[in-house]
Structures are given as structure tokens and as C-alpha cells.
C-alpha positions, 0 to 999 in steps of 0.5 A: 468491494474489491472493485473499489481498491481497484479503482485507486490502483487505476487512479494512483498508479495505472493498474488494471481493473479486475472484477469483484471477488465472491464475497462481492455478492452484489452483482454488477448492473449489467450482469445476469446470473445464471438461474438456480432452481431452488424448489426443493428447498423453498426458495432458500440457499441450496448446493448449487449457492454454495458451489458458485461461492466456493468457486468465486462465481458471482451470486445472486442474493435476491433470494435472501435480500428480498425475503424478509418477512411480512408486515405485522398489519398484512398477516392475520394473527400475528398482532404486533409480533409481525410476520419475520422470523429471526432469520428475516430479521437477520437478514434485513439487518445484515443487508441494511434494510431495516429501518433499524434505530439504535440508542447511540448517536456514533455513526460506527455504533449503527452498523449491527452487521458489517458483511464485507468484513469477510472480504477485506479477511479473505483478501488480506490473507490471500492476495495480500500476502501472496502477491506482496511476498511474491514481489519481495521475493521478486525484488531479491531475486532480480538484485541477485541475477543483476549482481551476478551479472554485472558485479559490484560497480568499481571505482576506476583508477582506485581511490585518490584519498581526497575527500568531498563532504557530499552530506552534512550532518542534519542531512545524514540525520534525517535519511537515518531516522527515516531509514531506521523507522522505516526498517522498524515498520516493514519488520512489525508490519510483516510480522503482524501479516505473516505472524499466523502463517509463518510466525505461529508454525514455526516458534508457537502461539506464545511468542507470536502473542509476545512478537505482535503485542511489541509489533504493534507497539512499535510500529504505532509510535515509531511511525510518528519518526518516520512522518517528521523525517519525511518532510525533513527529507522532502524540504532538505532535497526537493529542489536537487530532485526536480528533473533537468536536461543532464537526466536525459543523458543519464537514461541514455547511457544507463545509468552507468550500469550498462557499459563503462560510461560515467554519464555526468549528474549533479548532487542527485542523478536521475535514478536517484531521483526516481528514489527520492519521489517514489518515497516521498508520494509513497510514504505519504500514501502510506503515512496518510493511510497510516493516520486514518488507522492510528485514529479510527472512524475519524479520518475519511478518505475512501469514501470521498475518493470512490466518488471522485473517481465515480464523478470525473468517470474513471470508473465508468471508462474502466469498466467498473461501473459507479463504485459505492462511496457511501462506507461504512465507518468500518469499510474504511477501516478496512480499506485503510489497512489493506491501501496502507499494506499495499503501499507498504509493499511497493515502497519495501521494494524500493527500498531493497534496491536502493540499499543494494545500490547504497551497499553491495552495488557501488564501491564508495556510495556507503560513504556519503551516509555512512560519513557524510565524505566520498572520494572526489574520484568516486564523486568525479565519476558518479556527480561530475557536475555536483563536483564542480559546483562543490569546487567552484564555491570554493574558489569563490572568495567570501564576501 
């Protein structure tokens, strides 16, 4: 299963393909296990199983899978009780090889035994929370070397005290609806993550159940102002974001970060606009995941995607070999939640540096937001071209 995941990282964001984890216990096509003698226990699970399980070694469950009984018509006695026991019924349910009928017509309501379950636990509590605060922590640690380093970015000369309007108010409206609820939802998705790990050992299980069941509550309905402030965003400042020639001399010259030159940009530069379309494509990801998870079983998208990927043969070319794309309703549940947290944690990272920037990392820049006015020298050294437009139309007589 966590071959699947892998396979979007390689189609939305280039990562490199890793194979199946234990709780994986189909093996690949191609691959041959190593033999395990289980005479001793009859053909049944033994030591040697669970060492290889423990280890996160692949295993190979066709001592289970294929032992599921007899037929009631082939075993002499037994009349219509046939020949499984409960543990050969167990295990053709869980494996989904019995023709099992059940009274309901939902699709969700027909999975009796949905084994991956432990996988997508197992991956959640693992490297979910590991890899994802190691990249917060990482985060941190690189703005703290780069303000050491480089120190706050100074306005040269000083202030002139003449003032430009950089962001009208709808503008500075829509950028804190989305900064506050996006705040809101890394708070009450962390805590939710981490409330077991972190949360629990430090202040009880009571507050945790109080911490989450408010979490929860925040996080379903303020996610509804982050979606509308999103597309706000994107029609108020798409077309100051498409990429242009004066972007080109923004990454020579750094930025401005590296050395003392002012490299000259209109109303967004090229970093900012590395921002704007990494929220933008990121928090749709996330807001899409996030509808599939508001409203369970109704939203498909893994499924469909794993046979796009297995038709245009990314999966193939990686390695991966064809992924499954017939999912269970709860595998996509599941697959949701863990692409939605992951989502969760590159835009939190992002965010991080665009606060720094926004705050502790350039003198004035707080401005734009904070009263939609920035000084026209701080504007001059940072937005040189945007300046000039801003002064051009108002030299230019109204008609």
C-alpha cells in the first residue's frame, strides 16, 4: 500500500520511489521470498513469520491466503457445515476471497476486514510524525543560521517617511483570513497528531480529550475560510505572479539576500512568487484531500489516480510495478488523511519562511500587510518597477 503514496510523490512532486513497507504483505511480481520451513507447525504462522514481520522484511502469506478450507461437497460428513474452520473463514474474509453477501447496498458497509488499516496506523505514527517535525525543526533551524548569518535586511538610508498603498484593503483581508485560518488548522492538525505523543505525557488524557474534541471542531469548520480565501488570493494576484524577464534577474543577484544589490521587481518578485504558487497548488492539494475527508466515502481520488499513474506507466518506469486502483472505500479514507497531512507539512514549511521574511527578516515588509502602506524607499529598493508604475498612473490625468 505505501507503494501508492509513493507513486504521487513521484507524479506531484518528483520524490523518489521506496518499496512496500511489512505491513505490505503482498509480495511484488518479481520478487521471491525466501523459504520458511513450517513443518513443525503444520503448514501454520511460526517464529521465523513473525521475525521477518518484525524486521520489515516482506512475507509471504500464501500459507494463509491459500488455506481456507474445504468445500462442503468434497469432505465426507460434514453435510452443509462445509469444511472451514473459523480461522479459514477469517481468513478468506480478511483476504477478500469469499464470495461474501451482505444485507446493505453501501459499498463501505461490504468491507468486513480491512487489513491495511494497521498500515496506514503504523505509517501515521512513524514516519508521519517523524519525517514531518523533522522538517518543521529543520525549517527553524535553517531561518535561525540564515538570521545569524545575514541579519535583518536593513532599509539603506533609512525611512524617507513618504508613504505608497502597496495593498488595498480587500487584499490585506483576504491574505489574513487565509494566514489566520491556516494558522488555526496546523495548530489543530498537529495537536491532533502529536496529542498521543506529546500532548498526553505532558498535561493528561483529560485535556488531551478537551484539546482534540475543540481541534476537531476548528479545524472542520474554519477550513471552509481558508478554501474561499484561497481562491480570493488566486483571482486578486494571479496575473502579478506569472513569471517574466525581470525574474531572471532576481535569481542572479539573489534575491538581494546574497551581497548589497537591490535587484529590481514589480508589485510581487520572483521569491514571492515561488510563495504565491506553492500556497496556491499546495493548498488546493490539501484543500481537495481535505473535502474528501469532511465528507467520507463520497469523494474518490486515489483510486482514479493510481490508475492514471499505472496507464501513462509512471509506475512501471519507477519501479513500482502496477499499483492497485480498485480501493476500498476505507483505503481512500485513509490515503486522504495521510496526503492531506503530508500536504500539510511542506505548506507549514513555507509558511515559516515566509513569516520570517514577512517579520524578523526585512525591515518595512510587515508594512504592506500590517497597514497596507510601505515606505517609498523601502518600495524603490525592493519593487523598483512596481514603483514606477504606481507613479506613472498618477501622473497620468483621469479621463
Amino acid at each position: 500500500m505505501l507503494r501508492h503514496l509513493m507513486a504521487l510523490f513521484i507524479l506531484a512532486l518528483a520524490a523518489l520511489p521506496v518499496s512496500a513497507t511489512a505491513q505490505d504483505v503482498r509480495l511484488p511480481e518479481n520478487a521471491t521470498p525466501s523459504a520458511i520451513d513450517r513443518a513443525n507447525t503444520g503448514g501454520a504462522q511460526n517464529l521465523a513469520d513473525i521475525e521477518r514481520r518484525q524486521n520489515g522484511a516482506e512475507i509471504d502469506d500464501g500459507f494463509r491466503r491459500n488455506n481456507l478450507g474445504g468445500d462442503a461437497a468434497t469432505v465426507p460428513g460434514l453435510g452443509p457445515l462445509g469444511g472451514r474452520s473459523d480461522p479459514d473463514l477469517w481468513r478468506g474474509i480478511r483476504y477478500n476471497e469469499l464470495p461474501v453477501r451482505v444485507s446493505t447496498m453501501n459499498k463501505t458497509g461490504r468491507v468486513l476486514v480491512q487489513d491495511n488499516g494497521m498500515w496506514w496506523q503504523q505509517f501515521r505514527e512513524g514516519p508521519l510524525a517523524t519525517y514531518g517535525a523533522l522538517l518543521l525543526a529543520g525549517t527553524l533551524a535553517v531561518l535561525l543560521l540564515f538570521y545569524l548569518l545575514r541579519g535583518r535586511i536593513r532599509i539603506e538610508g533609512g525611512k524617507v517617511g513618504r508613504t505608497v498603498t502597496r495593498f488595498k484593503a480587500i487584499e490585506r483581508f483576504a491574505h489574513w483570513m487565509l494566514a489566520g485560518s491556516f494558522i488555526l488548522l496546523a495548530l489543530t492538525g498537529l495537536a491532533t497528531l502529536f496529542g498521543r505523543k506529546v500532548v498526553i505525557p505532558l498535561l493528561g488524557h483529560e485535556f488531551n480529550s478537551v484539546l482534540l474534541t475543540g481541534s476537531k471542531f476548528i479545524h472542520n469548520n474554519v477550513s471552509w475560510a481558508f478554501m474561499i480565501a484561497l481562491v480570493m488570493v488566486f483571482v486578486m494576484w494571479i496575473w502579478h505572479n506569472i513569471p517574466n524577464k525581470t525574474d531572471w534577474v532576481w535569481i542572479k543577484q539573489g534575491g538581494g539576500f546574497i551581497g548589497d544589490k537591490h535587484p529590481p521587481a514589480k508589485k510581487f518578485n520572483f521569491g514571492q512568487k515561488i510563495v504565491f504558487w506553492a500556497v496556491i497548488l499546495l493548498g488546493f492539494s490539501v484543500s481537495l484531500s481535505g473535502l474528501s475527508l469532511l465528507f467520507p466515502f463520497e469523494i474518490q481520488l486515489f483510486g482514479h489516480t493510481f490508475g492514471l499513474i499505472n496507464d501513462i506507466g509512471v509506475a512501471d518506469a519507477a519501479g513500482l510495478g502496477p499499483l492497485q486502483d480498485d480501493l476500498t472505500p476505507h483505503a481512500e479514507m485513509q490515503y486522504a488523511q495521510l496526503w492531506h497531512a503530508i500536504i500539510g507539512f511542506l505548506m507549514m514549511a513555507v509558511i515559516l519562511g515566509h513569516i520570517y521574511i514577512g517579520t524578523l527578516g526585512m525591515e518595512g515588509a510587515f508594512d504592506a500587510m500590517g497597514n497596507g502602506e510601505v515606505d517609498e524607499r523601502w518600495a524603490e529598493q525592493h519593487h523598483s518597477l512596481w514603483l514606477d508604475e504606481v507613479k506613472d498612473d498618477k501622473r497620468t490625468p483621469a479621463e
